[in-house]
N, C-alpha and C positions, 0 to 999 in steps of 0.2 A: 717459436716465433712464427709469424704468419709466414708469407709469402710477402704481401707488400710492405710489412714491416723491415723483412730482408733486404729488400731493395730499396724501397723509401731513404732508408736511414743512410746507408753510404751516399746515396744521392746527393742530400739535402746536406750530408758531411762535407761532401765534397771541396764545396764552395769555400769553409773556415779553415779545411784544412789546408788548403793551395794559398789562402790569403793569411794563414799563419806562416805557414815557412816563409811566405814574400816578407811576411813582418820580421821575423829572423836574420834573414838574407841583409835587407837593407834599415835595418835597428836606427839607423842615421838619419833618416828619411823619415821613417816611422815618427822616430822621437819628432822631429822638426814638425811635421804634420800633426800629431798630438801635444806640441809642445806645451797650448795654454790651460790643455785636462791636466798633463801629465805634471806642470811645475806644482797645480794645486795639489795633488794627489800627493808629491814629495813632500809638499811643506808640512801636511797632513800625519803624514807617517813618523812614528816615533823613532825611526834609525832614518842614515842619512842615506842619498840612493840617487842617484845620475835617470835623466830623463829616458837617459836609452838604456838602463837597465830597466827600468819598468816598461817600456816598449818590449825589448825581450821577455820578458814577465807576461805582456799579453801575447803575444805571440804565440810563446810558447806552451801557453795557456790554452790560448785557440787551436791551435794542433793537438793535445792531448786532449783537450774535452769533443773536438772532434774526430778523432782517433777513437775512443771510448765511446761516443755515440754511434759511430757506425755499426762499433765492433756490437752493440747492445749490450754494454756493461757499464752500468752508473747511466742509464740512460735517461734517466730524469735530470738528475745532476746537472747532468752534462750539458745537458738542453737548457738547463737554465741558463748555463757559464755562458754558454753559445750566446742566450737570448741577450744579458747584459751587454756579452765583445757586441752584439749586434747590433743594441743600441747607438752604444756608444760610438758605431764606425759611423751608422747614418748619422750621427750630430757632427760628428766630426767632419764626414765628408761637404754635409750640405753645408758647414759653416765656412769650410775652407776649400768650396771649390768657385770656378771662373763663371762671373756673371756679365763679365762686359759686352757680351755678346749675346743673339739669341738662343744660337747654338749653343753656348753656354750653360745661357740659362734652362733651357731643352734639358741637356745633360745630368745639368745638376737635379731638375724634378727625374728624371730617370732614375738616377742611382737611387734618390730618396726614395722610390716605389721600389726599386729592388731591395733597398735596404730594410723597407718595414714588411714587403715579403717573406722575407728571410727571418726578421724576429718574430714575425708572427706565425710561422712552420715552427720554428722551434719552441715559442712559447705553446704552443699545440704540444708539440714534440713532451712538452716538459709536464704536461698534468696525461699524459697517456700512460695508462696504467700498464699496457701490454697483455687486455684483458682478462687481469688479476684483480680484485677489491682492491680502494684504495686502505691506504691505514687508515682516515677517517672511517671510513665506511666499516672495516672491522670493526676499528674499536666501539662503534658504536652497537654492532650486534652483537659485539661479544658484551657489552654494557646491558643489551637487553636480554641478553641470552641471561649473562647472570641474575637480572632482577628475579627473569622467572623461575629461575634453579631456586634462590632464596624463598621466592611465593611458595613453591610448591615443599621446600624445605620446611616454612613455616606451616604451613596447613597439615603436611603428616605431625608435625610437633605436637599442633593443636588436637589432630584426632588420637595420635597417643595417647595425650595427656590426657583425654578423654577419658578414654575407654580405660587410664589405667584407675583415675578418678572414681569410675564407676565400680570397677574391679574392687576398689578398695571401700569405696561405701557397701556393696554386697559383702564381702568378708566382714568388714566389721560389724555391720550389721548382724550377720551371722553370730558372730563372736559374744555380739554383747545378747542375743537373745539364749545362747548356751549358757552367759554367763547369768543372764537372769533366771533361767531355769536352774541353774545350779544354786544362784541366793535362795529363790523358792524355798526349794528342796529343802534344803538345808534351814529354814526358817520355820519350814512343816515339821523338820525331824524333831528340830528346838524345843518347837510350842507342844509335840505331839509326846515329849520324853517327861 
């Protein structure tokens, strides 16, 4: 892992991880504040499930995939989960913060620029390969690698088949001019007895 990958990644953890355990801590709050995600998301779900268990659910969610991204394991993953909690906090907050005011309203464009900062690090975060090929990117040479394994498989085939073609036209060849020397002969001895 680089050098600023080391440090980047806790960094940039930091933030989900601290605003995970607050999700933990005050589940209550959380739910209330997610309440009109969180009732649709319940109704959605095929078991039944209280608002601030699925607050706990992101929460706890948000600390382990940012735990995990620091740590640089699951670190694509992780980044995603991240990028979604992160969505989903700037919609939330921006729907449900104070606009009566100007300072308010100040506020409220603030968090949303921090909020789309922070998805848009991690949606970064989440297509970084940690400069390894992607899987696409293998699979695709390895797609090309084998066409040309096969190309080059089929053309010794062809030059086999060739040469053993040829082989077998000279032999037979052979064989039948033995064999017509031997009718000859043998037609000479015929006529000659």
């Amino acid at each position: 892992m680089s050098p600023v990958r080391f440090f980047a990644r806790p960094m940039l953890a930091s933030s989900f991880v601290l605003a995970g355990m607050d999700k933990l801590r005050n589940a209550d709050d959380t739910a209330t504040q997610l309440s009109p995600l969180l009732s649709r998301a319940a109704d959605a779900l095929p078991f039944q499930t209280s608002e601030k268990t699925l607050a706990r659910v992101i929460g706890g969610a948000q600390v382990g995939a940012g735990a995990c991204f620091a740590l640089g394991k699951f670190a694509r993953l992780s980044a995603t989960v991240l990028g979604v909690i992160s969505a989903l906090n700037a919609y939330v907050e921006w729907r449900s913060a104070d606009i009566s005011s100007k300072e308010g309203r100040e506020n409220r464009r603030k968090q949303l620029l921090k909020n789309i900062t922070l998805t848009g690090g991690v949606l970064l975060a989440s297509v970084d390969t940690n400069g390894k090929p992607s899987l696409a990117w293998r699979a695709e040479h390895l797609a090309a690698d084998a066409r040309r394994s096969t190309a080059h498989l089929a053309a010794d085939a062809r030059h086999s088949t060739a040469h053993l073609a040829a082989d077998a036209r000279k032999s037979t060849g052979k064989k039948l001019k033995k064999a017509d020397k031997a009718v000859r002969k043998a037609v000479d001895n015929a006529v000659g007895a």
